[in-house]
N, C-alpha and C positions, 0 to 999 in steps of 0.2 A: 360528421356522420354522413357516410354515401349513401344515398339511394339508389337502388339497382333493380328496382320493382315498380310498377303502375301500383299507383296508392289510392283504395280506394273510400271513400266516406262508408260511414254504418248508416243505415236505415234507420232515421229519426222516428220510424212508428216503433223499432225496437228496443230505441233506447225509451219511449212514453211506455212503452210496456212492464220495462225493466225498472222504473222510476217513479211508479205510479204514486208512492206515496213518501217521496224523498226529493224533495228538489234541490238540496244540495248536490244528491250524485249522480241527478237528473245536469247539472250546470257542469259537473266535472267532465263525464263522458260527452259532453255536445261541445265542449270546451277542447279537450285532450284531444276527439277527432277532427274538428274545424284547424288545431294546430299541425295536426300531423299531413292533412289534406293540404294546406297553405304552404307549407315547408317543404312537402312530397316529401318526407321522412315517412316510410316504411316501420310499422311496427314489430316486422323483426329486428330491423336494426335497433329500433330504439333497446329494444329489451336486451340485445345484444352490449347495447352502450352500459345501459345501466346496472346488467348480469341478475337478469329476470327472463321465467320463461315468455315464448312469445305467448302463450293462452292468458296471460295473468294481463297484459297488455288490450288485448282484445275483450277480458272480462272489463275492463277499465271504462273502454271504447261504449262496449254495448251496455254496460249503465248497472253490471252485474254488482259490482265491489267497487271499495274505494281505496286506493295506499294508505300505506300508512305515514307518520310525519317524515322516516328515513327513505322512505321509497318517495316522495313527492318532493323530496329536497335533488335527491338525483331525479329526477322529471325535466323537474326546472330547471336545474343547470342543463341537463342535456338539450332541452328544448329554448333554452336561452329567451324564459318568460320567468314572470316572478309567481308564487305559490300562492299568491293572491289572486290573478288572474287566472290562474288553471283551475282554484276552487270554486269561482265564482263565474267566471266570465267576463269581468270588469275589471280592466288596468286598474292598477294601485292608480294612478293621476286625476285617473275619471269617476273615483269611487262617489267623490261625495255629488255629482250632479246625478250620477242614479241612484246613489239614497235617495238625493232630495227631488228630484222630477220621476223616478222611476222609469230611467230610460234604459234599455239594452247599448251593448258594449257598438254593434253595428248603427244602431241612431244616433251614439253618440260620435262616431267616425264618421258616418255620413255628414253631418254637422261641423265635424270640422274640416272636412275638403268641402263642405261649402264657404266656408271661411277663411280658406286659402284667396278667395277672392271678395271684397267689399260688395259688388256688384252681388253676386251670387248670397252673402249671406244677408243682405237687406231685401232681398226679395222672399230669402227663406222666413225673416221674419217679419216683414209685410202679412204672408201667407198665415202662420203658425200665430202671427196676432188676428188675423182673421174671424168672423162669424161660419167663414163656409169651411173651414181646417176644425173648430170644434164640431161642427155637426158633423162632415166627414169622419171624425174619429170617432164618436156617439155612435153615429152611423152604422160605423164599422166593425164594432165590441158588437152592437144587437146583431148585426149579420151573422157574426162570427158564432153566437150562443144560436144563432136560427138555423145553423148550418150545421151545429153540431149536435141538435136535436134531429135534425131532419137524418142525419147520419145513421144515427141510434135509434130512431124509431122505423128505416129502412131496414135493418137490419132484425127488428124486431117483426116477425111471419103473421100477426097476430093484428098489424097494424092497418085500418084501412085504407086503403088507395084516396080517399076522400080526404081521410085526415093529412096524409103527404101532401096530397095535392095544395091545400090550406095551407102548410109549414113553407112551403116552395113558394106559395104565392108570397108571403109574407117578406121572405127571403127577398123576392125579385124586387120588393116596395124600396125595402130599407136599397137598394144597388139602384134604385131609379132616385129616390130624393139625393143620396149620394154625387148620382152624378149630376144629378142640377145645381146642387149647392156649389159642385167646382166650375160649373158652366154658368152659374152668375157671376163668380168668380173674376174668369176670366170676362165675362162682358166688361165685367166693373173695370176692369185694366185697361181692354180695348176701346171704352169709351173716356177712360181718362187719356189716353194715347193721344185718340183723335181728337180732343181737346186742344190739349197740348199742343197739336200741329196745327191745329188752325191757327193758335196763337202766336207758333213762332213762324209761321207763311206770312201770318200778317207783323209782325217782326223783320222777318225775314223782308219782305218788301223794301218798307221802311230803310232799315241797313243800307239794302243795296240802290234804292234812291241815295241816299248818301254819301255814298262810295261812288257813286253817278259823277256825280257833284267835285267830292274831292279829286276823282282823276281829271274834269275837264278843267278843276282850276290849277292842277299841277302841270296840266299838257299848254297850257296857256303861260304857265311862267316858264318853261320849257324853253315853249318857242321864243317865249321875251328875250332868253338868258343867250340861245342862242343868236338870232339878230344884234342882240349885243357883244356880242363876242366876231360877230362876224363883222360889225360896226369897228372894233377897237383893231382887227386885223387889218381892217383896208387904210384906216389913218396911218398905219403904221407903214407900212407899204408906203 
């Protein structure tokens, strides 16, 4: 499938609009246009592929309608994902760690390029075992419900500037303990750091008294091996 067109994503306010009370076709369209945006497949073409107009495509996108099981079987193949994924947003592979953790298809990717590396994914779960990673998520659910009051009640004429002002402040509490809870965090790593180095300086020392030691006794058998050798040339002579 050529693309010969800038491809551009739908307005996520639109497809919440279009989805209000459906989050199956809320997952379809944020799914179908995150594919098509990643791909740069053009949704003329696609409908072109699949011999669908291009408006039924874009009804799909914006969260209006869903296929039906012959229409999302050519999806799939066209878009070279499986019908599990385009329904839902979660790889067949990855399904059961978002049943069971309730993760998005992107935390769970992120997750695994962090585990492309040892290093990287023992720090991720250092962190994610952490006291400051749960309060941070706490944290960040009340923000999220503070923020979306403050939204809604901005937009309600009726509202007083007192009351906003109250919902904001609140707002700015939960983004300050936040960021303390990752700035003790990180103290707690920087003080185990410098731990750490003081131990291996004084390690370190140590070692290298000893490594002192063994070159001057190896620079001394050295010069033994040589004097002897220069001993066994002159007799020879």
């Amino acid at each position: 499938m050529k693309n010969r067109r800038v491809v551009h994503s739908v307005d996520k306010a639109i497809i919440e609009e279009n989805t209000k009370s459906d989050k199956n076709k809320r997952a379809f369209a944020v799914t179908l246009d995150l594919i098509l945006e990643e791909k740069e497949v053009h949704q003329r073409d696609l409908a072109k592929e699949i011999g669908i107009s291009m408006s039924v495509i874009s009804d799909y996108r914006r969260g209006v309608k869903m296929p039906n099981a012959a229409t999302l079987l050519k999806l799939s193949s066209a878009l070279g994902v499986d019908c599990h994924y385009l329904l839902t947003g979660i790889k067949s592979e990855d399904f059961g760690v978002a049943k069971n953790l309730g993760l998005s298809q992107a935390a769970i990717s992120q997750l695994k390029q962090l585990a492309i590396a040892n290093v990287l994914i023992d720090s991720a779960g250092d962190f994610i075992a952490s006291d400051a990673f749960r309060a941070i998520v706490s944290l960040s659910h009340n923000y999220r419900e503070i923020a979306h009051e403050l939204s809604k009640r901005a937009d309600d004429i009726s509202s007083e500037s007192s009351d906003l002002q109250q919902i904001a402040n609140e707002a700015n509490l939960y983004e300050y303990y936040a960021s303390k809870a990752l700035s003790e965090y990180f103290d707690k790593i920087r003080e185990t750091a410098l731990s750490k180095s003081k131990t291996l300086k004084k390690t370190d020392t140590g070692y290298i008294r000893e490594l002192s030691f063994v070159n001057r006794e190896l620079e001394k058998k050295t010069k033994r091996e040589v004097q002897k050798n220069g001993k066994h040339k002159s007799d020879d002579d």
